[in-house]
N, C-alpha and C positions, 0 to 999 in steps of 0.2 A: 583697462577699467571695465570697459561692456565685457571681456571673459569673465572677472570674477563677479559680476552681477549675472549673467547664465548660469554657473556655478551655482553661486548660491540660490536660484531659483529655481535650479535641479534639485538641489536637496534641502530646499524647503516644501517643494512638491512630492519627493520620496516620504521626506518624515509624514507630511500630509494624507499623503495614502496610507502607510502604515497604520497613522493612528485612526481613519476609516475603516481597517480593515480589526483594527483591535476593539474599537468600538460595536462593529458586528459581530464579530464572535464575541465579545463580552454581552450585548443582549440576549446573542442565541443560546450562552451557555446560563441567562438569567431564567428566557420563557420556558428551556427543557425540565427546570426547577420547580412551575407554576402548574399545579392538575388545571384541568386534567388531562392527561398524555393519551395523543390520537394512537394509542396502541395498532388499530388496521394498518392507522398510513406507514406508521415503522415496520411491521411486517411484509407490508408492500414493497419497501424501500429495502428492506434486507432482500428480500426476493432478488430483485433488480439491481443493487451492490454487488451483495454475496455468492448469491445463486448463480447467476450469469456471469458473473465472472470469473466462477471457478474454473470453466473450461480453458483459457488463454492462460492462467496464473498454473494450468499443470502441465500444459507443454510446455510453457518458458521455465517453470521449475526443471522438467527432467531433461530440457536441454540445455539448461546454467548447469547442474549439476555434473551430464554428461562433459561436455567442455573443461568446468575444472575438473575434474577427474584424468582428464585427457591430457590436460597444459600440466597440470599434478608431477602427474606419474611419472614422467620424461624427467623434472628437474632432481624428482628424488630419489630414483633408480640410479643418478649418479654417484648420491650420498648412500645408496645402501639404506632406504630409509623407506620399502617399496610397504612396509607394515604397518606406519604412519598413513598410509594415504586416505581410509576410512576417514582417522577422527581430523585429518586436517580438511576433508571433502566438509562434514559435520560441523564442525566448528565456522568455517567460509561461511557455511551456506545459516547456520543460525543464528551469529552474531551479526554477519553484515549483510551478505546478499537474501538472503530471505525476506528481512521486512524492507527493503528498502526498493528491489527489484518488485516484488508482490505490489507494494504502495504505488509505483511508476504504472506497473500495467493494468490495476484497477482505476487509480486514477486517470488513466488516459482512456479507460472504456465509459464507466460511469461517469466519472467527473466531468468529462467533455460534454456527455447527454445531460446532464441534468444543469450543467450551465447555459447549454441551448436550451434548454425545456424552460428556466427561469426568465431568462432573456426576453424567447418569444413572448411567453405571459408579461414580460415590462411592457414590452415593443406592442401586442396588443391591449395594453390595460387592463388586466386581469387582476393584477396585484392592487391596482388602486380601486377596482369594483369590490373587491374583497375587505380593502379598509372601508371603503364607504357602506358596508353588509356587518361593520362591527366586527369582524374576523379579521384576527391579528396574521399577518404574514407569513411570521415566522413562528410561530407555532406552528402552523399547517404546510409551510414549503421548508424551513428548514432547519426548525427541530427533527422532525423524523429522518433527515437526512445523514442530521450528524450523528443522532444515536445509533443509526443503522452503519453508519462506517463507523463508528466505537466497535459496535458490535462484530463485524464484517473482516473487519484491517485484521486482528491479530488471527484469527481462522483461517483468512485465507492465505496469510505468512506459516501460519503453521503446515497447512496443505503443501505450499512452497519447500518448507522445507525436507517434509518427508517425500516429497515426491523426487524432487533435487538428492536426494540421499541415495534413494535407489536406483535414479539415474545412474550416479555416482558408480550404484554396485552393478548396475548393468556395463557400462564399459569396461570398469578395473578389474570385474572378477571374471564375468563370459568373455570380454574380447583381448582383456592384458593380462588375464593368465595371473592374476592376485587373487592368494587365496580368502574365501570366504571367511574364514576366520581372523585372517587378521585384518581384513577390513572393516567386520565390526567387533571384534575383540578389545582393542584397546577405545573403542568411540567413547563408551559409557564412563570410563575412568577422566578422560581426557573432557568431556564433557559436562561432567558433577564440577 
């Protein structure tokens, strides 16, 4: 009997957090609606997403890309299929691993700092000198945050994935001897 009363008081604490957590992003996605929009702090905040974390998001691209290219090309040299390897490099890297890898490695640079940077400001009362000065919270700490990762996420997937691609073309075509052609020859068809 105390198991299933633990149980159930594990996932009436999960549902609990869930709906805190659906409640914050339901106001933050209310105040981004409300002018007027701190335009500087979003551009500050894309700086410090975006910017900064292009560098990490293009060597993990062109060494995901290098990798499948690598793990690739071995299984389809079996099959006679070495002219496929572009658009399947292509297709990997932009359906799946592009935003998903890209989202891991900015969230774990940004997303880590700016959850300490809010934190400390709890830990030293920053956020409640702020409501008590009439300035609302989350228009200033995390509206520009999220518009700046709206903004941020798919650019730096997309960077992800061109750089991943040429990864791609730098092992398969310089180092395994597949020609240029057919590694992006059929990409575009396979990819439309």
């Amino acid at each position: 009997m105390n198991q299933i009363r633990r149980l159930g008081d594990l996932i009436l604490s999960l549902i609990e957090g869930l709906g805190k957590a659906g409640i914050f992003l339901g106001s933050a996605i209310f105040w981004a609606f409300i002018p007027p929009l701190k335009v500087g702090r979003v551009i500050k905040q894309i700086s410090f997403i975006g910017v900064k974390s292009t560098l990490i998001v293009i060597l993990t691209g062109s060494f995901t890309g290098m990798v499948l290219t690598l793990e690739s090309f071995y299984g389809m040299r079996k099959f006679g299929a070495e002219a496929l390897l572009g658009p399947t490099v292509a297709l990997s890297m932009i359906r799946e691993l592009g935003p998903v890898i890209s989202a891991l490695m900015v969230t774990g640079r940004a997303g880590s700092a700016l959850s300490a940077e809010i934190g400390i400001m709890r830990i030293t009362e920053q956020i409640d000198a702020m409501e008590i000065m009439a300035l609302n919270p989350y228009r200033y700490l995390i509206v520009p945050n999220l518009l700046a990762g709206i903004i941020s996420f798919p650019l730096l997937a997309s960077i992800f994935n061109t750089v991943g691609i040429y990864g791609g073309y730098i092992v398969g075509v310089k180092l395994l001897g597949v020609s240029e052609g057919s590694y992006f020859g059929e990409m575009r068809t396979y990819i439309d």
